[in-house]
N, C-alpha and C positions, 0 to 999 in steps of 0.2 A: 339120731332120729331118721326113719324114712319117712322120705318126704314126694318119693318119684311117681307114686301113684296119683298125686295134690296136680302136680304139674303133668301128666297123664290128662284129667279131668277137665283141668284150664285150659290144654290145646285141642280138646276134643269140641269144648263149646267154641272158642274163639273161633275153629274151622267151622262149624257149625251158622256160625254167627256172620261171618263173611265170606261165604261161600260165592253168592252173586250178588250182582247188585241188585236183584230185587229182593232179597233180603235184605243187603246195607239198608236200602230206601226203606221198606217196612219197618227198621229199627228208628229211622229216624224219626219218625213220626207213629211208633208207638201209641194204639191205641185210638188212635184219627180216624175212627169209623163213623157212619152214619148213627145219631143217635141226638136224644137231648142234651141242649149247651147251654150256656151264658155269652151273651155277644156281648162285649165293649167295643166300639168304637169310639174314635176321634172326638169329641165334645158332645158324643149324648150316652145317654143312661143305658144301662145293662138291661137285656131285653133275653127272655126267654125264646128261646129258638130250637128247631129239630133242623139237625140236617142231614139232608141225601146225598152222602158221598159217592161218586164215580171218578173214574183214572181219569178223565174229561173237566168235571166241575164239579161245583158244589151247590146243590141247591138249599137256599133257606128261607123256613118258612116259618111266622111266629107260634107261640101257643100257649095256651093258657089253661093248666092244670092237666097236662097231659091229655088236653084236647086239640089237635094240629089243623091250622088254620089251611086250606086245601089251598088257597090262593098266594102261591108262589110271590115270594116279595123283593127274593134277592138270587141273583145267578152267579157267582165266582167261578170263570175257567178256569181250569189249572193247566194249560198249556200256553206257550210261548206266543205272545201278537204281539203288533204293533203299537201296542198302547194297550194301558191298562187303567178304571177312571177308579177304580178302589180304593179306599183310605187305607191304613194299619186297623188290620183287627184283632181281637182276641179272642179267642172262646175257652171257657173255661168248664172243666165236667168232674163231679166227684165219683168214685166208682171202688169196689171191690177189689182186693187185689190178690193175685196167690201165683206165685213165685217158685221157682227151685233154684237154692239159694246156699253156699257156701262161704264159713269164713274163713278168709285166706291164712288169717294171723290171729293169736289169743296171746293178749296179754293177764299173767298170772301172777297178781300182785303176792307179795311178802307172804309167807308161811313159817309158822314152828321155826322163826330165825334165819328161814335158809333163805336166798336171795329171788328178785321176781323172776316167771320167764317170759320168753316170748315163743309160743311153740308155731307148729303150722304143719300138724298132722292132717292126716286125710280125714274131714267131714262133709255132709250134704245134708238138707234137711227143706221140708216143705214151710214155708212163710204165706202167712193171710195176713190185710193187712187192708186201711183207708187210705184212698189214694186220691189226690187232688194236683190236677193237671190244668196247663196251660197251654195251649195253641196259637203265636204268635205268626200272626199272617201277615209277610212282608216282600215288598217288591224287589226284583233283584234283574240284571241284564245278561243275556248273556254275547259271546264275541260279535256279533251279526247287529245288534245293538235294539232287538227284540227284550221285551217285559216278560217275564214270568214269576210267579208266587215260589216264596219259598216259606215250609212251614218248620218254625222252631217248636221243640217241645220242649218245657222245664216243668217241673211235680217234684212231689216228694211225696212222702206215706210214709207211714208206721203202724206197727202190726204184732204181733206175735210166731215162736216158728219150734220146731221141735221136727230130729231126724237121728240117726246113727253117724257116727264116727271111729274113730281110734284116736289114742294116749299112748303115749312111752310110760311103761309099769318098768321102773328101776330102782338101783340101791340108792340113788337119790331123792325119787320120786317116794319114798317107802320110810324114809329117815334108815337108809340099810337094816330094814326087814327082810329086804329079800337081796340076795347076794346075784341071782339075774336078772332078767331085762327081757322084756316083749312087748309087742305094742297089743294093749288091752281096746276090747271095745266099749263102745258107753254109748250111753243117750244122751242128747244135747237137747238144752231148751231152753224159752229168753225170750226177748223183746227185742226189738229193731228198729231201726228209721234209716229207710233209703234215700236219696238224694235221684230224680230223674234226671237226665239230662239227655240231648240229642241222640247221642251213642253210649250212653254206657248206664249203669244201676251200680251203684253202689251206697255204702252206707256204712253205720256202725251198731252193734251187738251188744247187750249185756247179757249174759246167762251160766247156765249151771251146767257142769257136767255127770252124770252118774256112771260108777262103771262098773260092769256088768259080773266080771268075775268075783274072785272070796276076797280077794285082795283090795277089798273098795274102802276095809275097815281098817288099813293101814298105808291105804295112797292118801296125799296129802291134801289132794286136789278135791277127794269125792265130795259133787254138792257146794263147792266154793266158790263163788261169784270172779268172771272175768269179761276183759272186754278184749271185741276182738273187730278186725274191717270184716267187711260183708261183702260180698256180690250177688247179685242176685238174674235170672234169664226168664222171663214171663213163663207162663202157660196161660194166660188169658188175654 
């Protein structure tokens, strides 16, 4: 199998991806923009809120039915002092999701006797999908023995996705129909559930392959349910 183009694509995002640290920082909070939330705090009840995110603070303010209350109720700096009188909070927001997203790995259960694979040719494909996020705001020090806010992110979603790839077309791939071997292209499409977490998106796949050449009526694959890991890099 070629595989050099898979690993091409995975070093282009991962540079991509850690380029500077204001990107690292943007990944890690993921999504943390001003907008409507869910507050839990510390022993009281979940309060609908908008917030005005700046590199500075957070302003929050309550509302009720997507009407925002102008009267500011709560300030969270997010830079470094000497004290900080905030409890742990949470904000929680569900939202839309759409992704370009790769599975690393397919698992190709049993066929016509011959044994499973595990393949991990070159595919890419665009993922939609609900996504439901958490915002854990927690205090942290740093060497000088100053307060500052650190925000965790965990979420998960699932969704739908459908893109191009390629497949090894071989004499084993074929029940030996075809005496060579090329890597055929297809269409991929399926279902997904990613796992959020600080730095990274990942998840797992079920779906279909089609492929594209005449040869679809005697690969063993065409149209046959596998599962495969996922990764997935925002576009929203």
């Amino acid at each position: 199998m070629k595989i050099n183009g898979k690993y091409i694509l995975i070093s282009i995002s991962a540079i991509g991806l850690f380029s500077s640290c204001n990107t690292l920082e943007k990944a890690a909070t993921h999504g943390f923009n001003s907008g409507y939330y869910k507050l839990k705090s510390e022993n009281k009840s979940s309060k609908n809120v908008y917030l005005d995110v700046t590199d500075d603070q957070m302003n929050v303010y309550q509302h009720n039915k997507r009407q925002v209350d102008q009267k500011q109720f709560l300030t969270i700096p997010l830079k470094a002092s000497d004290s900080l009188i905030f409890n742990q909070m949470v904000f929680k927001k569900q939202s839309l999701d759409f992704d370009l997203s790769s599975i690393l790995f397919k698992y190709r259960p049993s066929t016509f006797g011959l044994p499973a694979q595990l393949t991990t040719d070159l595919n890419i494909a665009l993922y939609t999908g609900w996504r439901h996020d958490s915002y854990q705001l927690i205090t942290k020090k740093d060497p000088l023995g100053k307060s500052y806010y650190k925000i965790n992110n965990r979420g998960y979603d699932y969704g739908v996705f459908a893109g191009p790839g390629t497949t090894l077309v071989s004499p084993f791939t074929t029940r030996n129909n075809r005496s060579d071997e090329y890597n055929g292209k297809i269409i991929q499409g399926g279902i997904a559930g990613f796992v959020e977490l600080s730095m990274a998106s990942f998840g797992f796949a079920v779906g279909y392959d089609f492929l594209l050449s005449q040869d679809r009526k005697i690969w063993i694959y065409n149209n046959k349910p596998w599962v495969g890991f996922v990764v997935g890099i925002a576009l929203n």
